[in-house]
N, C-alpha and C positions, 0 to 999 in steps of 0.2 A: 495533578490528578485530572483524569478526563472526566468531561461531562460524562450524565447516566446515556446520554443518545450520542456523546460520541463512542462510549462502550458498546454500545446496542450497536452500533454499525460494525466494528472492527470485531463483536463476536458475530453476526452474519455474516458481511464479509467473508471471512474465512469459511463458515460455516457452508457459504453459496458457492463458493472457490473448489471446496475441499471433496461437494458431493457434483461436482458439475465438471469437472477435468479428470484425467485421470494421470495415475502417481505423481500426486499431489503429495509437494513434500514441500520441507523449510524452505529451499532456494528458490522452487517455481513458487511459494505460495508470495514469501517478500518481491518477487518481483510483478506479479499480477497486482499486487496490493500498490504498489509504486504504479503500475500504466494507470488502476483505476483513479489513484489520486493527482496524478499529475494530468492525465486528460480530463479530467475534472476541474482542474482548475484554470486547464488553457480554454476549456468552454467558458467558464464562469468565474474565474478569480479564486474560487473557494475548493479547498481539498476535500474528502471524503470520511476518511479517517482523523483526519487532524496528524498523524504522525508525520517528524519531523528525519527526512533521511539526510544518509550519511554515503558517501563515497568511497567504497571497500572496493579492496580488487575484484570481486568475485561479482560486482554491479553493488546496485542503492541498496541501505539496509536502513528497516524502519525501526532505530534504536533502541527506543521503549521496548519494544515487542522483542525485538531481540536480549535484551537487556531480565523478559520475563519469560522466554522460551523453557529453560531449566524448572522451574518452579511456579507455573502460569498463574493468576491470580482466580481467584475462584470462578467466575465467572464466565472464562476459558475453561478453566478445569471441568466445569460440571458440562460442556459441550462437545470437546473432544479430547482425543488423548494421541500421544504421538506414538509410533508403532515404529521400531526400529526396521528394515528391510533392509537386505544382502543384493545390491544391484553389481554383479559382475566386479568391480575394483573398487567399491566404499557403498557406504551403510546410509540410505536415503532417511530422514529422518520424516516418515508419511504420517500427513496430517489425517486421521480418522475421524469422522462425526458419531458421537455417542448413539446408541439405540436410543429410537424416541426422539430426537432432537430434530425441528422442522427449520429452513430459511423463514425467517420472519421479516419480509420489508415495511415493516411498520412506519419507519425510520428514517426509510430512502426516499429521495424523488424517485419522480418516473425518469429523469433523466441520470441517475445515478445507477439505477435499476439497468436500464439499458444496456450504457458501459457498460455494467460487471455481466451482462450477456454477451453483449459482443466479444468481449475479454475471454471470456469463458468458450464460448464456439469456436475463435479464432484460435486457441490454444491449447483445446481440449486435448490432443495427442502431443501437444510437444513434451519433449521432457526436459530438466533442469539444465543442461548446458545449451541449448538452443537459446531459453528464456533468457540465460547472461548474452547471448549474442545481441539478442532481441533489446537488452537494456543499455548495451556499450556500443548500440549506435553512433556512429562519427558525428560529431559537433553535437551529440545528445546532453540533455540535462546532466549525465552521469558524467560523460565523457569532459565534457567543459570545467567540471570539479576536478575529477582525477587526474586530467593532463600529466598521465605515465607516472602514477603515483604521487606528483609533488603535491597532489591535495588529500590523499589519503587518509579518511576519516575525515572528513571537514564536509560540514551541512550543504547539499543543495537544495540550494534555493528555485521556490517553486516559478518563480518568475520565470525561469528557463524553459520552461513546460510552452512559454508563447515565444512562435517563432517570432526571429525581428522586424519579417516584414508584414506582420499579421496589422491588419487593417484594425482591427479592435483591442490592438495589445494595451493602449495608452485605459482607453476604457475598461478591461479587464483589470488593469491594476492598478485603477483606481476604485473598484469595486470591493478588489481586493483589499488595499488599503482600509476603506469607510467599511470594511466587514472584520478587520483585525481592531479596531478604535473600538466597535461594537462590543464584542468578545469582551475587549480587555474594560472595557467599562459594565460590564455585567459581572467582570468575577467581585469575590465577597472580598471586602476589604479591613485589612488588619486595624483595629485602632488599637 
């Protein structure tokens, strides 16, 4: 179960994605949600959303989410709703923001904020199969999983997100680390 502020994120998120690009659907949305969290965490060790992806042919899918796509959790539900659209040869499944519903960065850094701008300007007009291109970069975090399928469905890991000759990779994931000990020492423990 996610935290209430990792939920707050991943429903603006979308929410900021959805009104700030255009045909904004499942495939551009999963992959905008993957550059925010993985350039997020080659800055700072730390992802955005918390979602943990997965290595599909079609690029990273953020499991969970995919997993509540069908039947979204209320939370989503009372935010947007998905709108089937007839694009030329298959049926975009576009993300709509409900009437009334505002981005709330409550939640966000300013540096989190930023990304999902830049993200947003830099890919305002593309549309879903450009974004897989965008994701299945050569020697990318996606691509390094998949290696032509034999990884297919198997977790990337966010570590990939720093390049190998980045100057502050060691320092990154060791932040990352001492912020995963954190986490897992704050959740509520069974007796």
């Amino acid at each position: 179960m996610k935290t209430s502020i990792a939920r707050s994120r991943i429903r603006n998120a979308v929410v900021f994605f959805a009104q700030n690009t255009k045909a904004c659907g499942k495939i551009k949305l999963f992959k905008l949600l993957y550059l925010l969290d993985f350039e997020h965490f080659r800055q700072t060790g730390k992802s955005v959303t918390g979602f943990d992806y997965e290595a599909w042919k079609f690029g990273p899918v953020p499991v969970s989410l995919m997993q509540e796509w069908e039947d979204l959790e209320e939370d989503l539900a009372d935010t947007i709703e998905i709108v089937p659209e007839r694009v030329i040869d298959y049926t975009r499944e576009t993300v709509k923001v409900k009437p009334n519903v505002e981005f709330c960065d409550d939640d966000f850094t300013l540096r989190q904020t930023c990304i999902m701008q830049e993200l947003a300007e830099k890919y305002r007009e593309t549309l879903s199969p450009k974004m897989i291109d965008v994701t299945h970069v050569q020697n990318g975090a996606w691509d390094k999983i998949w290696a032509n399928g034999l990884g297919a469905q198997q977790r990337i890991p966010y570590d990939l997100a720093i390049p190998d000759d980045a100057n502050d990779k060691e320092y990154i994931l060791e932040s990352a680390s001492e912020s995963k000990g954190l986490s897992k020492a704050l959740e509520p423990q069974a007796y």
